[in-house]
NUFI-215367 format. One record per atom (N, C-alpha, C, O): residue in one letter; x, y, z; atom name; residue number from 0; chain. Coordinates in steps of 0.02 Angstrom, whole numbers, m for minus. Last residue first. Layout:
! NUFI-215367
   resn        x        y        z   name   resi   chain
      A        X        Y        Z     CA    NUM       A
...
END
This chain:
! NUFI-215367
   resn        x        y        z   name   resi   chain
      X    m3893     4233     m294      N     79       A
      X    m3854     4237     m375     CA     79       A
      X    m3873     4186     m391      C     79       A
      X    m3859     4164     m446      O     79       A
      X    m4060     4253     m195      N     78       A
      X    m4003     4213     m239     CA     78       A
      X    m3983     4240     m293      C     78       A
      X    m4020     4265     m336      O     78       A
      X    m4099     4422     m124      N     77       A
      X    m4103     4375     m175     CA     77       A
      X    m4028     4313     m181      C     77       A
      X    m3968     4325     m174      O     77       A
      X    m4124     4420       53      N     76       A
      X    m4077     4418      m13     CA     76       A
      X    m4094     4396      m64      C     76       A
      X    m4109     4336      m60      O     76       A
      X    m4170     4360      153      N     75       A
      X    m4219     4395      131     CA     75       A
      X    m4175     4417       65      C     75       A
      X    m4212     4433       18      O     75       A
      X    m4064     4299      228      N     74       A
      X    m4131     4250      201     CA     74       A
      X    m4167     4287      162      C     74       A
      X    m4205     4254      127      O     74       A
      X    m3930     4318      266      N     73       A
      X    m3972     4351      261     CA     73       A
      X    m4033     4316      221      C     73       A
      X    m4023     4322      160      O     73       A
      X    m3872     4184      340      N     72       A
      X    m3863     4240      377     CA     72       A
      X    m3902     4289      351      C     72       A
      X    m3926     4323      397      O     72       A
      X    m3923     4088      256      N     71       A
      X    m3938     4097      340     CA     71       A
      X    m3938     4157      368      C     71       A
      X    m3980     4183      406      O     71       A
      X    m3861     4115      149      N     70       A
      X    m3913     4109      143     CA     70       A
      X    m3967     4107      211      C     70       A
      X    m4027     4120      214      O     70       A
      X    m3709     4094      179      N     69       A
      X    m3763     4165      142     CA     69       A
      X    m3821     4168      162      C     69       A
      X    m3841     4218      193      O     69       A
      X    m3719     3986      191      N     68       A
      X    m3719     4016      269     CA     68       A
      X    m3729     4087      225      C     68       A
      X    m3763     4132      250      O     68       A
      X    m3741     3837      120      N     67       A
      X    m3738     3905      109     CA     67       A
      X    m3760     3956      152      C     67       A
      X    m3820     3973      150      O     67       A
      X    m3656     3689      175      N     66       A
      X    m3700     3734      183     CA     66       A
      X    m3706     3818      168      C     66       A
      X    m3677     3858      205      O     66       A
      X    m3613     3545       75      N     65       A
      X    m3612     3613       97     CA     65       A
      X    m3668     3651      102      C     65       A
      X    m3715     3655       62      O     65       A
      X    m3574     3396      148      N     64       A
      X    m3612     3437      130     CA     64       A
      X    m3597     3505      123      C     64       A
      X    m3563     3528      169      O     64       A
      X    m3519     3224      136      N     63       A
      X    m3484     3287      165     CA     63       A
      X    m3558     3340      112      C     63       A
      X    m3581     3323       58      O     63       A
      X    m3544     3074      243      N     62       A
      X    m3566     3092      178     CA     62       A
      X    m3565     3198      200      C     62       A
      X    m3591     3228      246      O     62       A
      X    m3533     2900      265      N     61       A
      X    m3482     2964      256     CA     61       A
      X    m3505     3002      207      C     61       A
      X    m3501     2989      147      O     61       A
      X    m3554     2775      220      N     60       A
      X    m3599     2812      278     CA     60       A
      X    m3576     2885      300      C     60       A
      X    m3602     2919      345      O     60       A
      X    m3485     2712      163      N     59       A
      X    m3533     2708      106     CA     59       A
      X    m3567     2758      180      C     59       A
      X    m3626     2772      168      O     59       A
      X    m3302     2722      142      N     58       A
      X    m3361     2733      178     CA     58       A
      X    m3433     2748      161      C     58       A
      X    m3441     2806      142      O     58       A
      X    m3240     2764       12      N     57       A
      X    m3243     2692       48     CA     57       A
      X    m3290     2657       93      C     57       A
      X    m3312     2599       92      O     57       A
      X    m3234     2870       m3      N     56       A
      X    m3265     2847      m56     CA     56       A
      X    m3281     2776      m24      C     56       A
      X    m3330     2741      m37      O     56       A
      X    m3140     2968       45      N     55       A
      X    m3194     2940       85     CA     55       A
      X    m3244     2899       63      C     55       A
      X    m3293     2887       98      O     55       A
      X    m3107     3078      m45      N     54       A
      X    m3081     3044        2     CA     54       A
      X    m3113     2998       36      C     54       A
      X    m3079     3004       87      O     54       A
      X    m3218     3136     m110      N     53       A
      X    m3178     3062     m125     CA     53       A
      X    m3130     3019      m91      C     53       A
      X    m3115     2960      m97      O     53       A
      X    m3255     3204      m15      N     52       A
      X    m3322     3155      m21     CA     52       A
      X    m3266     3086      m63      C     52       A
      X    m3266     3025      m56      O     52       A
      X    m3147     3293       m1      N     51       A
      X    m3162     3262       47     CA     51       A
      X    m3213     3177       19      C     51       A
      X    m3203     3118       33      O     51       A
      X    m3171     3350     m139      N     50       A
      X    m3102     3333     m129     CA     50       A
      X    m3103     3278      m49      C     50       A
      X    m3063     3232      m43      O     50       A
      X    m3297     3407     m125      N     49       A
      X    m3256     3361     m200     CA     49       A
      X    m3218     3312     m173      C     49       A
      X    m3224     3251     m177      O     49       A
      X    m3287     3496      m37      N     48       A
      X    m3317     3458      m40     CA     48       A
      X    m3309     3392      m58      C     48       A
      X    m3313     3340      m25      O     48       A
      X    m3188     3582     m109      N     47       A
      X    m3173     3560      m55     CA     47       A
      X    m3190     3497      m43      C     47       A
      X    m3152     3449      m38      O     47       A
      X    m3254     3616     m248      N     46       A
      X    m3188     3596     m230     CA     46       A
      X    m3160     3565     m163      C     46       A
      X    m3113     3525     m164      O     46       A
      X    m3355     3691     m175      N     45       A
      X    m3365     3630     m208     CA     45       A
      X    m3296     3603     m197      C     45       A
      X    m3280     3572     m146      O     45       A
      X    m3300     3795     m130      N     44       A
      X    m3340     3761      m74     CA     44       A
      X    m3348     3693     m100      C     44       A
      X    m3348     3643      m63      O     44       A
      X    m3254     3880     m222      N     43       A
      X    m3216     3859     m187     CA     43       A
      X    m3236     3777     m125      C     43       A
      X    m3203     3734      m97      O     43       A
      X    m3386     3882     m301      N     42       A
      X    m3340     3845     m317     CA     42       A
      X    m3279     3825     m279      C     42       A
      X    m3251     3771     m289      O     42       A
      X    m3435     3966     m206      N     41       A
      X    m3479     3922     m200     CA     41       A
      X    m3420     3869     m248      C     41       A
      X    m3414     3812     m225      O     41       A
      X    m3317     4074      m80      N     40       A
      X    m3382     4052     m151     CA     40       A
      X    m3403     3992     m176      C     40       A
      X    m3365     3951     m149      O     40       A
      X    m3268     4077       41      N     39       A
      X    m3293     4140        3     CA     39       A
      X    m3342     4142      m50      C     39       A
      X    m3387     4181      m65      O     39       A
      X    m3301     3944      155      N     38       A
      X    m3254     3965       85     CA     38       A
      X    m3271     4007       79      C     38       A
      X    m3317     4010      120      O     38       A
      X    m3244     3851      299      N     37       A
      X    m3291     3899      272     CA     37       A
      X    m3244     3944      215      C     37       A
      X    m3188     3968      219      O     37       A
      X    m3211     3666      328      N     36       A
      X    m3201     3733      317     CA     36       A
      X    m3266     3782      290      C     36       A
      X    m3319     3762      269      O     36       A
      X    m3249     3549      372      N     35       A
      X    m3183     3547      317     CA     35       A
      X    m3188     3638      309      C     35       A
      X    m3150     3660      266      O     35       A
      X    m3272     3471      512      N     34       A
      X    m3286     3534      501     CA     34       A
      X    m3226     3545      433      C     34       A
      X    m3166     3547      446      O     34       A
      X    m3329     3307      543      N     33       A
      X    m3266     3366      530     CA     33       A
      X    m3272     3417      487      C     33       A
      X    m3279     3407      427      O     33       A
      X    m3379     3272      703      N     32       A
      X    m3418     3302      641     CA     32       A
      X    m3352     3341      592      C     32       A
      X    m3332     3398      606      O     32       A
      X    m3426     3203      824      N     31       A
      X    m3353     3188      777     CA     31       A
      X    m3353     3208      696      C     31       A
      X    m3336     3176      646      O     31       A
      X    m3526     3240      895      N     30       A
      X    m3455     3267      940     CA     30       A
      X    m3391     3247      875      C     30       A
      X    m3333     3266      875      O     30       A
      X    m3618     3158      828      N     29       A
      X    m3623     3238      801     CA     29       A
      X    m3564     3265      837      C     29       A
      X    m3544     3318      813      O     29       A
      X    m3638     3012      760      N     28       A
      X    m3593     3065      841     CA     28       A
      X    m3575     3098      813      C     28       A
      X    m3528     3092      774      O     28       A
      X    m3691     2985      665      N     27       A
      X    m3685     2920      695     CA     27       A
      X    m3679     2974      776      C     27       A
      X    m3711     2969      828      O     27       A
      X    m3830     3101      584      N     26       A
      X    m3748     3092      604     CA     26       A
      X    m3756     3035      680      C     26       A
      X    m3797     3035      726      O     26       A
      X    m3954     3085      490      N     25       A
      X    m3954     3104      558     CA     25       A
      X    m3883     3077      557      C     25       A
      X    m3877     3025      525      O     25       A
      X    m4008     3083      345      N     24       A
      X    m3960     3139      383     CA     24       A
      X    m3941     3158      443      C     24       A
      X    m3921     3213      460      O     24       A
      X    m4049     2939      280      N     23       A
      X    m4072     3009      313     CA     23       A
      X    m4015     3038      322      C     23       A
      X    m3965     3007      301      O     23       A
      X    m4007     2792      230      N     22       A
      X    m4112     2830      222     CA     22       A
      X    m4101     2908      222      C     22       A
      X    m4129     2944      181      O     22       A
      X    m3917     2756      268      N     21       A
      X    m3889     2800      212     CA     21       A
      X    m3960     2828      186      C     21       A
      X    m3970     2868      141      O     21       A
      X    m3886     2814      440      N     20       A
      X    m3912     2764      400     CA     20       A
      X    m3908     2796      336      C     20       A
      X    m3896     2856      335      O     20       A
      X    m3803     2885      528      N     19       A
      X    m3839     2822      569     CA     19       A
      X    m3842     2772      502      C     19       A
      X    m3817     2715      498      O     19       A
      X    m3650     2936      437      N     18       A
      X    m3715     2951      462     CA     18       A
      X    m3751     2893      489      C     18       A
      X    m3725     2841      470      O     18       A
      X    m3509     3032      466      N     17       A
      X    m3545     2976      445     CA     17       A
      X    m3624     2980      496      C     17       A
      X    m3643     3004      549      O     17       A
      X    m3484     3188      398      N     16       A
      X    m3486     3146      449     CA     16       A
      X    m3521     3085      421      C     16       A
      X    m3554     3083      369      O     16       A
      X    m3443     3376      351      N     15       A
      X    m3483     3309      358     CA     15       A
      X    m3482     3269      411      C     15       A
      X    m3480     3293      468      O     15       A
      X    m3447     3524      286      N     14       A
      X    m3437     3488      349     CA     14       A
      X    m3466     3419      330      C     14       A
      X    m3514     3415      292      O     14       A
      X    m3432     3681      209      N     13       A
      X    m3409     3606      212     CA     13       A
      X    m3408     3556      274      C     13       A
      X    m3357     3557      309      O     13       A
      X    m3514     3837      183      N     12       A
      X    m3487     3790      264     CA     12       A
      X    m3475     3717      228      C     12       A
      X    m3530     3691      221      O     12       A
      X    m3497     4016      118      N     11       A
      X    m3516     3932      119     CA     11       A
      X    m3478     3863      172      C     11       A
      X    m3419     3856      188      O     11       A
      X    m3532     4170       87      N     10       A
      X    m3499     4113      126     CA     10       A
      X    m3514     4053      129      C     10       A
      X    m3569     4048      154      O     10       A
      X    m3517     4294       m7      N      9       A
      X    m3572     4236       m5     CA      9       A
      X    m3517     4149       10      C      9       A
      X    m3488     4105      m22      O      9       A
      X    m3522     4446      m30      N      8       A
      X    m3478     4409       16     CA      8       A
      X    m3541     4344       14      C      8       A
      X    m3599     4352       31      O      8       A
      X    m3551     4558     m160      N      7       A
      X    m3551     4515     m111     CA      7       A
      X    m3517     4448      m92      C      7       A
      X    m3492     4407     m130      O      7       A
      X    m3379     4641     m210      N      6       A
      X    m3440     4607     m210     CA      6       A
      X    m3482     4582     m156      C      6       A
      X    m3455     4582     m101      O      6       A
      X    m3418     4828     m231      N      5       A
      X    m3378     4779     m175     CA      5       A
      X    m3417     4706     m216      C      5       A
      X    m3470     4711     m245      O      5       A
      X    m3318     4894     m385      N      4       A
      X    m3399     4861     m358     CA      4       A
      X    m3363     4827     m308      C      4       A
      X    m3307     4801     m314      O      4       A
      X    m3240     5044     m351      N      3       A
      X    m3218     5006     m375     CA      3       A
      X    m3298     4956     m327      C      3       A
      X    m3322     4968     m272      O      3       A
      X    m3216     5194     m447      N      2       A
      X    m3247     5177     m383     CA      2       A
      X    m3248     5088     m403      C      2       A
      X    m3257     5069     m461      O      2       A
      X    m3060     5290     m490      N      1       A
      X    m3092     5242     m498     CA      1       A
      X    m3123     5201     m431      C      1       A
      X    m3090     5181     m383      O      1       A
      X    m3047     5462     m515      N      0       A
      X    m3051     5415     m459     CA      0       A
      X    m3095     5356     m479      C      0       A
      X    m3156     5363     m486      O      0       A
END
């Protein structure tokens, strides 16, 4: 009987928006925030990211982030 390793599950959040000013991180209208998704891994998450931030290359106030919701959800975890 082969026991097979679970891995951990290390979730990641893509979201952005344009922002008041290109100083900070405060969003112009947090009601128009586009949520690009939640990935399984940190390359999937990039890829996304990637793929949005160029979209958008135009907009010097458009700026897409990921959040590592691993890291929220258990804080006391070591980092991979």
């Amino acid at each position: 009987m082969t026991t097979a390793k679970k891995e951990t599950q290390l979730l990641h959040l893509v979201f952005g928006g344009e922002l008041e000013s290109l100083d900070g991180v405060a969003f112009r209208d947090p009601s128009k925030l586009d949520i690009v998704g939640i990935f399984q891994d940190n390359d999937s998450a990039l890829a996304a990211w990637k793929a949005k931030a160029h979209s958008t290359v135009d907009n010097a106030h458009m700026r897409y982030f990921v959040v590592h919701l691993h890291r929220l959800l258990d804080p006391d975890h070591e980092a991979l």
